[in-house]
PDB file with SEQRES, HELIX, SHEET and CRYST1 records, atoms N, CA, C and O in Angstrom:
SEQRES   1 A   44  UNK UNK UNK UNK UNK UNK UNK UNK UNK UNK UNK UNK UNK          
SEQRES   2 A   44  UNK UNK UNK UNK UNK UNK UNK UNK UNK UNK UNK UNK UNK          
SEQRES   3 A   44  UNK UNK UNK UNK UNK UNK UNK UNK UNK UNK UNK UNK UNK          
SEQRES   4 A   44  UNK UNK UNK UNK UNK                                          
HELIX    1 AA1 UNK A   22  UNK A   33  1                                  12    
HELIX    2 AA2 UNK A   37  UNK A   43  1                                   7    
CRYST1    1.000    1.000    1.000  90.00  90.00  90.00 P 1           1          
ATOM      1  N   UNK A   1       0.849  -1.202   0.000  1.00  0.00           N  
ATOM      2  CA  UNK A   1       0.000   0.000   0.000  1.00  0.00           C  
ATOM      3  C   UNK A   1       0.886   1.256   0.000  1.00  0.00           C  
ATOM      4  O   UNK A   1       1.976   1.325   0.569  1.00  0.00           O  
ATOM      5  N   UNK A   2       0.242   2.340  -0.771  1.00  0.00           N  
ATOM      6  CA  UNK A   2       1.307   3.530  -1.099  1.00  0.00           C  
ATOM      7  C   UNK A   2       0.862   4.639   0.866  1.00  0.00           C  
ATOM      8  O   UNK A   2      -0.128   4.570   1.594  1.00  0.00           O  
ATOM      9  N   UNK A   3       1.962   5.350   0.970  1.00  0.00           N  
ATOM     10  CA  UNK A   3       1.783   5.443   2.035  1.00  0.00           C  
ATOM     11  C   UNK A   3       1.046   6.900   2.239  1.00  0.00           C  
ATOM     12  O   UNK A   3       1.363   7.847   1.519  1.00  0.00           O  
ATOM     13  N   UNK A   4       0.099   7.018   3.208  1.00  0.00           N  
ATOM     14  CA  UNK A   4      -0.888   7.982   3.216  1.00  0.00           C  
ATOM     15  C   UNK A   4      -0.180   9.657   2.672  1.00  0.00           C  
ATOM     16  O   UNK A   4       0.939  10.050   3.001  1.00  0.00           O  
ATOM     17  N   UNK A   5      -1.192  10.456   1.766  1.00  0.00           N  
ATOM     18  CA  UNK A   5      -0.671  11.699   1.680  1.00  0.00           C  
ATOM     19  C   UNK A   5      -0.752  12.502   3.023  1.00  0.00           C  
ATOM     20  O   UNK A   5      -1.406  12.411   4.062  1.00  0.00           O  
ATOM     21  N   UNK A   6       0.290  13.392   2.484  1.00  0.00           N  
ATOM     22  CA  UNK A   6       0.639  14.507   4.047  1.00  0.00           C  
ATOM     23  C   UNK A   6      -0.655  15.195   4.488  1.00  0.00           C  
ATOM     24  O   UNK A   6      -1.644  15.260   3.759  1.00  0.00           O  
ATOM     25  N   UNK A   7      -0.594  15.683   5.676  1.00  0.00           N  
ATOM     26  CA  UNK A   7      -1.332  16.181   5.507  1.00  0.00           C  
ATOM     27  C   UNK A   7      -1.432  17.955   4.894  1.00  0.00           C  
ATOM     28  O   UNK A   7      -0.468  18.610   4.498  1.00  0.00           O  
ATOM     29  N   UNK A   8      -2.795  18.401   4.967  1.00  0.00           N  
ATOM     30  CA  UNK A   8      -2.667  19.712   4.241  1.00  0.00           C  
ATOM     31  C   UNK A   8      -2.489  21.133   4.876  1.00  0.00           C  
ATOM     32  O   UNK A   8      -3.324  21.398   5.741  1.00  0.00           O  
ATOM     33  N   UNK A   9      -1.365  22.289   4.551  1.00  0.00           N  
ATOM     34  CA  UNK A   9      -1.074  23.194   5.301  1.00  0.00           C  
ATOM     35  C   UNK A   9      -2.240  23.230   6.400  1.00  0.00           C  
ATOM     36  O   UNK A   9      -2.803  22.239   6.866  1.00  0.00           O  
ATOM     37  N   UNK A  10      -2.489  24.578   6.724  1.00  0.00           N  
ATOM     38  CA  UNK A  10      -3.231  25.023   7.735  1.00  0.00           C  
ATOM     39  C   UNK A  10      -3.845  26.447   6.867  1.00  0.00           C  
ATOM     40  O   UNK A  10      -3.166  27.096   6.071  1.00  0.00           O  
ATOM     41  N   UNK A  11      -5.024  26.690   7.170  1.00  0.00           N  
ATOM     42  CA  UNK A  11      -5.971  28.029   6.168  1.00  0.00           C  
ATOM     43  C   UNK A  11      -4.827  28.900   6.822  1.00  0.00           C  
ATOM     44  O   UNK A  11      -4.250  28.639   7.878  1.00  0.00           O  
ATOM     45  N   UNK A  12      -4.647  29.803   6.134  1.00  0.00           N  
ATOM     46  CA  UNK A  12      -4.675  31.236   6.404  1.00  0.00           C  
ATOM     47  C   UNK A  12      -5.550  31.881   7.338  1.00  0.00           C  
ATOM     48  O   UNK A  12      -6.776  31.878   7.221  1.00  0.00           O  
ATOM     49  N   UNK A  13      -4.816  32.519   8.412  1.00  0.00           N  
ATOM     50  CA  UNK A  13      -5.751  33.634   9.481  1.00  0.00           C  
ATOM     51  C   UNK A  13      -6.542  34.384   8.372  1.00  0.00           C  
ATOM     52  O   UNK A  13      -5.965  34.738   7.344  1.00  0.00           O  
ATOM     53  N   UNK A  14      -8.170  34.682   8.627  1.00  0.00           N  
ATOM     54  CA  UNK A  14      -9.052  35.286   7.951  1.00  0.00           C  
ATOM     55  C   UNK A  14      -8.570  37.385   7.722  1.00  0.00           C  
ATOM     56  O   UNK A  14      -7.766  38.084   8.339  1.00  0.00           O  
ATOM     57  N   UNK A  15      -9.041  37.544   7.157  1.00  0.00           N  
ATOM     58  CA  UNK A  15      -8.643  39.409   7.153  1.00  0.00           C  
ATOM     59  C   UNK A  15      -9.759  39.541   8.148  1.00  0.00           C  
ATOM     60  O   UNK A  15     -10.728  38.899   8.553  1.00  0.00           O  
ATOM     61  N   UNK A  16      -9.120  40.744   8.356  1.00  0.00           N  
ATOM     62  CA  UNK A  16      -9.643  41.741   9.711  1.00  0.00           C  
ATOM     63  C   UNK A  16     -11.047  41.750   9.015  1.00  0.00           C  
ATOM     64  O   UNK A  16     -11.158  41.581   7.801  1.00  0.00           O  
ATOM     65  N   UNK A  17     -12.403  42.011  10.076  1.00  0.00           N  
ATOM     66  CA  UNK A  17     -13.587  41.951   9.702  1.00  0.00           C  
ATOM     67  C   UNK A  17     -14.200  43.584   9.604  1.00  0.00           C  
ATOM     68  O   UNK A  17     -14.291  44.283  10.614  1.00  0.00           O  
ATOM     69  N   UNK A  18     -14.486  43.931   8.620  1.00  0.00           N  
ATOM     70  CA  UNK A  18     -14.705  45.652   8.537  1.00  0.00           C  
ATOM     71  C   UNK A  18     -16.807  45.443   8.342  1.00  0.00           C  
ATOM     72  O   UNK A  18     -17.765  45.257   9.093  1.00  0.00           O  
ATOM     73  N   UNK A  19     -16.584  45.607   7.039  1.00  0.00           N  
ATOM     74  CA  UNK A  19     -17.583  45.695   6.651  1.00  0.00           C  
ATOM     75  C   UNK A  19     -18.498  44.853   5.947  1.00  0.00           C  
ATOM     76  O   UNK A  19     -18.013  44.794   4.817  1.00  0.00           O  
ATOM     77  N   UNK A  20     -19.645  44.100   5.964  1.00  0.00           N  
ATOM     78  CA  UNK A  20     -20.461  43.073   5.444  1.00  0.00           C  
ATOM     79  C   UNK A  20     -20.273  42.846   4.139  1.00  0.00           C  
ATOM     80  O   UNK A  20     -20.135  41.647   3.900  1.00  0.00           O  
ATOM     81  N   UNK A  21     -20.215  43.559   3.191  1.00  0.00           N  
ATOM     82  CA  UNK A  21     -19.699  43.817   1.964  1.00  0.00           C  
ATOM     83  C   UNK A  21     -18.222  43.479   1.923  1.00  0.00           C  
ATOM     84  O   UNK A  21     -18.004  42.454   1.277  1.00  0.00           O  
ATOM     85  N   UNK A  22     -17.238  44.013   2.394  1.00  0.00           N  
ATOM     86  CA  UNK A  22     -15.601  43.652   2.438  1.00  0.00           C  
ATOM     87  C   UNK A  22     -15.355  42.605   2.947  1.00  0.00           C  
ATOM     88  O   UNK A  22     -14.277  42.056   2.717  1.00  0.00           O  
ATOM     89  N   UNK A  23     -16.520  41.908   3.979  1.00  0.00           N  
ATOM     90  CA  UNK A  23     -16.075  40.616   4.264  1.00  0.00           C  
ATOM     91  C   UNK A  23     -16.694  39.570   3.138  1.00  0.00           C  
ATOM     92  O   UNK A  23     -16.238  38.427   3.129  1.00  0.00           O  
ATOM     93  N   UNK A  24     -17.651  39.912   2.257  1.00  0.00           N  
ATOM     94  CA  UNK A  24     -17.879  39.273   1.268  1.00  0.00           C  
ATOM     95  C   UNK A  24     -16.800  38.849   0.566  1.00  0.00           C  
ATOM     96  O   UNK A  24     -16.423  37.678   0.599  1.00  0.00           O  
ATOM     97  N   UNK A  25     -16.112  39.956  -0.258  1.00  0.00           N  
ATOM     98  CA  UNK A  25     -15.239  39.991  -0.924  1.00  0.00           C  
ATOM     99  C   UNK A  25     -14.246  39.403  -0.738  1.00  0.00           C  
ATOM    100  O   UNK A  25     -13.843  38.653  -1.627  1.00  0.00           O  
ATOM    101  N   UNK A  26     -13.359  39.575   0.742  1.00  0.00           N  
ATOM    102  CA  UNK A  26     -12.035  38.797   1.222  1.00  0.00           C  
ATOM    103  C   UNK A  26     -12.422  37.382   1.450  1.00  0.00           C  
ATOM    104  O   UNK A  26     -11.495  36.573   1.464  1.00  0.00           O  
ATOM    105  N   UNK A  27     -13.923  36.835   1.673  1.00  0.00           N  
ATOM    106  CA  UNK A  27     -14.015  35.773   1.665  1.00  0.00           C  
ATOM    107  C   UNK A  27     -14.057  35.148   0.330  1.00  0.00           C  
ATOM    108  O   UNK A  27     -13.016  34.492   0.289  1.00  0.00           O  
ATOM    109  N   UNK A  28     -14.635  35.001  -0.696  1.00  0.00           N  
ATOM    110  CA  UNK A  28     -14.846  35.093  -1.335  1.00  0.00           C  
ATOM    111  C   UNK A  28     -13.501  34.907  -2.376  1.00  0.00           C  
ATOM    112  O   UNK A  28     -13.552  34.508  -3.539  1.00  0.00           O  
ATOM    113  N   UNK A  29     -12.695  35.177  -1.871  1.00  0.00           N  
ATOM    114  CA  UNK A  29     -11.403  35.781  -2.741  1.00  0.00           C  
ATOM    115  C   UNK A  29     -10.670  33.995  -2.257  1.00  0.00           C  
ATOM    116  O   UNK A  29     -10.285  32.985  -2.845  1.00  0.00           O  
ATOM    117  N   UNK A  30     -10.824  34.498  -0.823  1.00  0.00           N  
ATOM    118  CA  UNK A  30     -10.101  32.830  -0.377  1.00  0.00           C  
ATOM    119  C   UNK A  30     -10.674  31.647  -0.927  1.00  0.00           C  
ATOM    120  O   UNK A  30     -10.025  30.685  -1.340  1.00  0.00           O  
ATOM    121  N   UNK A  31     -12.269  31.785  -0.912  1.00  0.00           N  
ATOM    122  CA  UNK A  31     -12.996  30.498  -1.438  1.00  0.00           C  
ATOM    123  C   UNK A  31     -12.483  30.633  -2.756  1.00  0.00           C  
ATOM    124  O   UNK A  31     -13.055  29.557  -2.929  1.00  0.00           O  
ATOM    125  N   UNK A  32     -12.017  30.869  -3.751  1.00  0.00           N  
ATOM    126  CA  UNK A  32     -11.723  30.693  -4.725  1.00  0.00           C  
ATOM    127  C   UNK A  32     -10.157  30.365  -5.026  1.00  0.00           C  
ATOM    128  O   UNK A  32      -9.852  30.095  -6.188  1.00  0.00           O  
ATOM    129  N   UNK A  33      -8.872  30.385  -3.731  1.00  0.00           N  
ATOM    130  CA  UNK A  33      -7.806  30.154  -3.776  1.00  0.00           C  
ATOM    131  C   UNK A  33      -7.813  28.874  -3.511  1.00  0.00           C  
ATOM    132  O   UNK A  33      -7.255  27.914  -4.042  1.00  0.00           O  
ATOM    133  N   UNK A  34      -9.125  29.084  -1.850  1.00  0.00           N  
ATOM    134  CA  UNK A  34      -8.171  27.498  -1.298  1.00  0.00           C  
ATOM    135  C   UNK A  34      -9.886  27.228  -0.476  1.00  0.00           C  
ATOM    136  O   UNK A  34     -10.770  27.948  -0.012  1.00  0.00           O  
ATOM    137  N   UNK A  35      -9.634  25.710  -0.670  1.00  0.00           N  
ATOM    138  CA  UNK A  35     -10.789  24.873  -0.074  1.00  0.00           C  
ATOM    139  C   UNK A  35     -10.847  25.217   1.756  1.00  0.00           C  
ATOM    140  O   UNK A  35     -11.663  24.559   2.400  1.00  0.00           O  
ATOM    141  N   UNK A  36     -10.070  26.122   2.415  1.00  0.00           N  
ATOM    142  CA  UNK A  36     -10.180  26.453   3.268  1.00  0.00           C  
ATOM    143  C   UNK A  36     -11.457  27.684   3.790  1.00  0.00           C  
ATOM    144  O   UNK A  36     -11.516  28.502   4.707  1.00  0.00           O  
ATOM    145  N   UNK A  37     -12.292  27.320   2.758  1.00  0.00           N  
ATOM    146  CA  UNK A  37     -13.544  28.855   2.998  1.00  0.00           C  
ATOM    147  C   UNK A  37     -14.539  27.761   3.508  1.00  0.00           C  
ATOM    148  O   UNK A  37     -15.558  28.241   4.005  1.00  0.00           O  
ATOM    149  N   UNK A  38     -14.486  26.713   3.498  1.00  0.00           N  
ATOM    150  CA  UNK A  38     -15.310  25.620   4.454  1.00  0.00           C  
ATOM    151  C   UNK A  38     -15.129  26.030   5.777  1.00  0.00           C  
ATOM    152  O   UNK A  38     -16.015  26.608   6.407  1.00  0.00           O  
ATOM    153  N   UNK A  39     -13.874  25.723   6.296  1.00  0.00           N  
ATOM    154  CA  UNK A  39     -13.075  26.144   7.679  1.00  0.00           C  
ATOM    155  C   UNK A  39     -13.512  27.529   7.726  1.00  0.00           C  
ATOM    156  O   UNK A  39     -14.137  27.813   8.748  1.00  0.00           O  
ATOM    157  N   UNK A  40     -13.315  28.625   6.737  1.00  0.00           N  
ATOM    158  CA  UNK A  40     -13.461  29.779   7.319  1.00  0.00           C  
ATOM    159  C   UNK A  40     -15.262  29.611   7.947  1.00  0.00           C  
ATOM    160  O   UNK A  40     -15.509  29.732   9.147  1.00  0.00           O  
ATOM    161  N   UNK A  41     -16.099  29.391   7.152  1.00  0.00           N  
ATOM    162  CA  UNK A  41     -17.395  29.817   7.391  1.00  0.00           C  
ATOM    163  C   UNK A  41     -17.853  29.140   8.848  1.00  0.00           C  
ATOM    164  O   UNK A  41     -18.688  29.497   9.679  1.00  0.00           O  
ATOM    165  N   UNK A  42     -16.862  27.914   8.786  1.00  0.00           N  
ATOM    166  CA  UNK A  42     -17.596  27.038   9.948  1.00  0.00           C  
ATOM    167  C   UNK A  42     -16.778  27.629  11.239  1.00  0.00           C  
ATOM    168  O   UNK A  42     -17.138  27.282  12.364  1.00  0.00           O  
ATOM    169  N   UNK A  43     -15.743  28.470  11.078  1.00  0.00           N  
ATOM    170  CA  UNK A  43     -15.094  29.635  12.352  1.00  0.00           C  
ATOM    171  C   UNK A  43     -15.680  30.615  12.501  1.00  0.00           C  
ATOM    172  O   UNK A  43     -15.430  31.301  13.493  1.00  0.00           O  
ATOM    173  N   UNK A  44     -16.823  31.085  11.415  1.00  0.00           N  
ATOM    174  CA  UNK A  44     -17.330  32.308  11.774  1.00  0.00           C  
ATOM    175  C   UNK A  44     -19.063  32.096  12.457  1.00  0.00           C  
ATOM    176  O   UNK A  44     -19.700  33.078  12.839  1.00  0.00           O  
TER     177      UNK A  44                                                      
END                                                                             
């Protein structure tokens, strides 16, 4: 058996939270880098 993959970094700390709109956006920006906007939503 091939031996298990590593595991995966750690998300990025979220941006500072301003405005409902800007937190759209910075989220938004991550969900589209990295599968870590799961983690983000389920921290917020």
């Amino acid at each position: 058996m091939p031996p298990p993959p590593p595991p995966p970094p750690p998300p990025p700390p979220p941006p500072p939270r301003t405005h409902s709109r800007g937190e759209t956006g910075a989220y938004a920006g991550i969900c589209g880098k990295l599968p870590a906007c799961l983690v983000v939503a389920l921290m917020l």
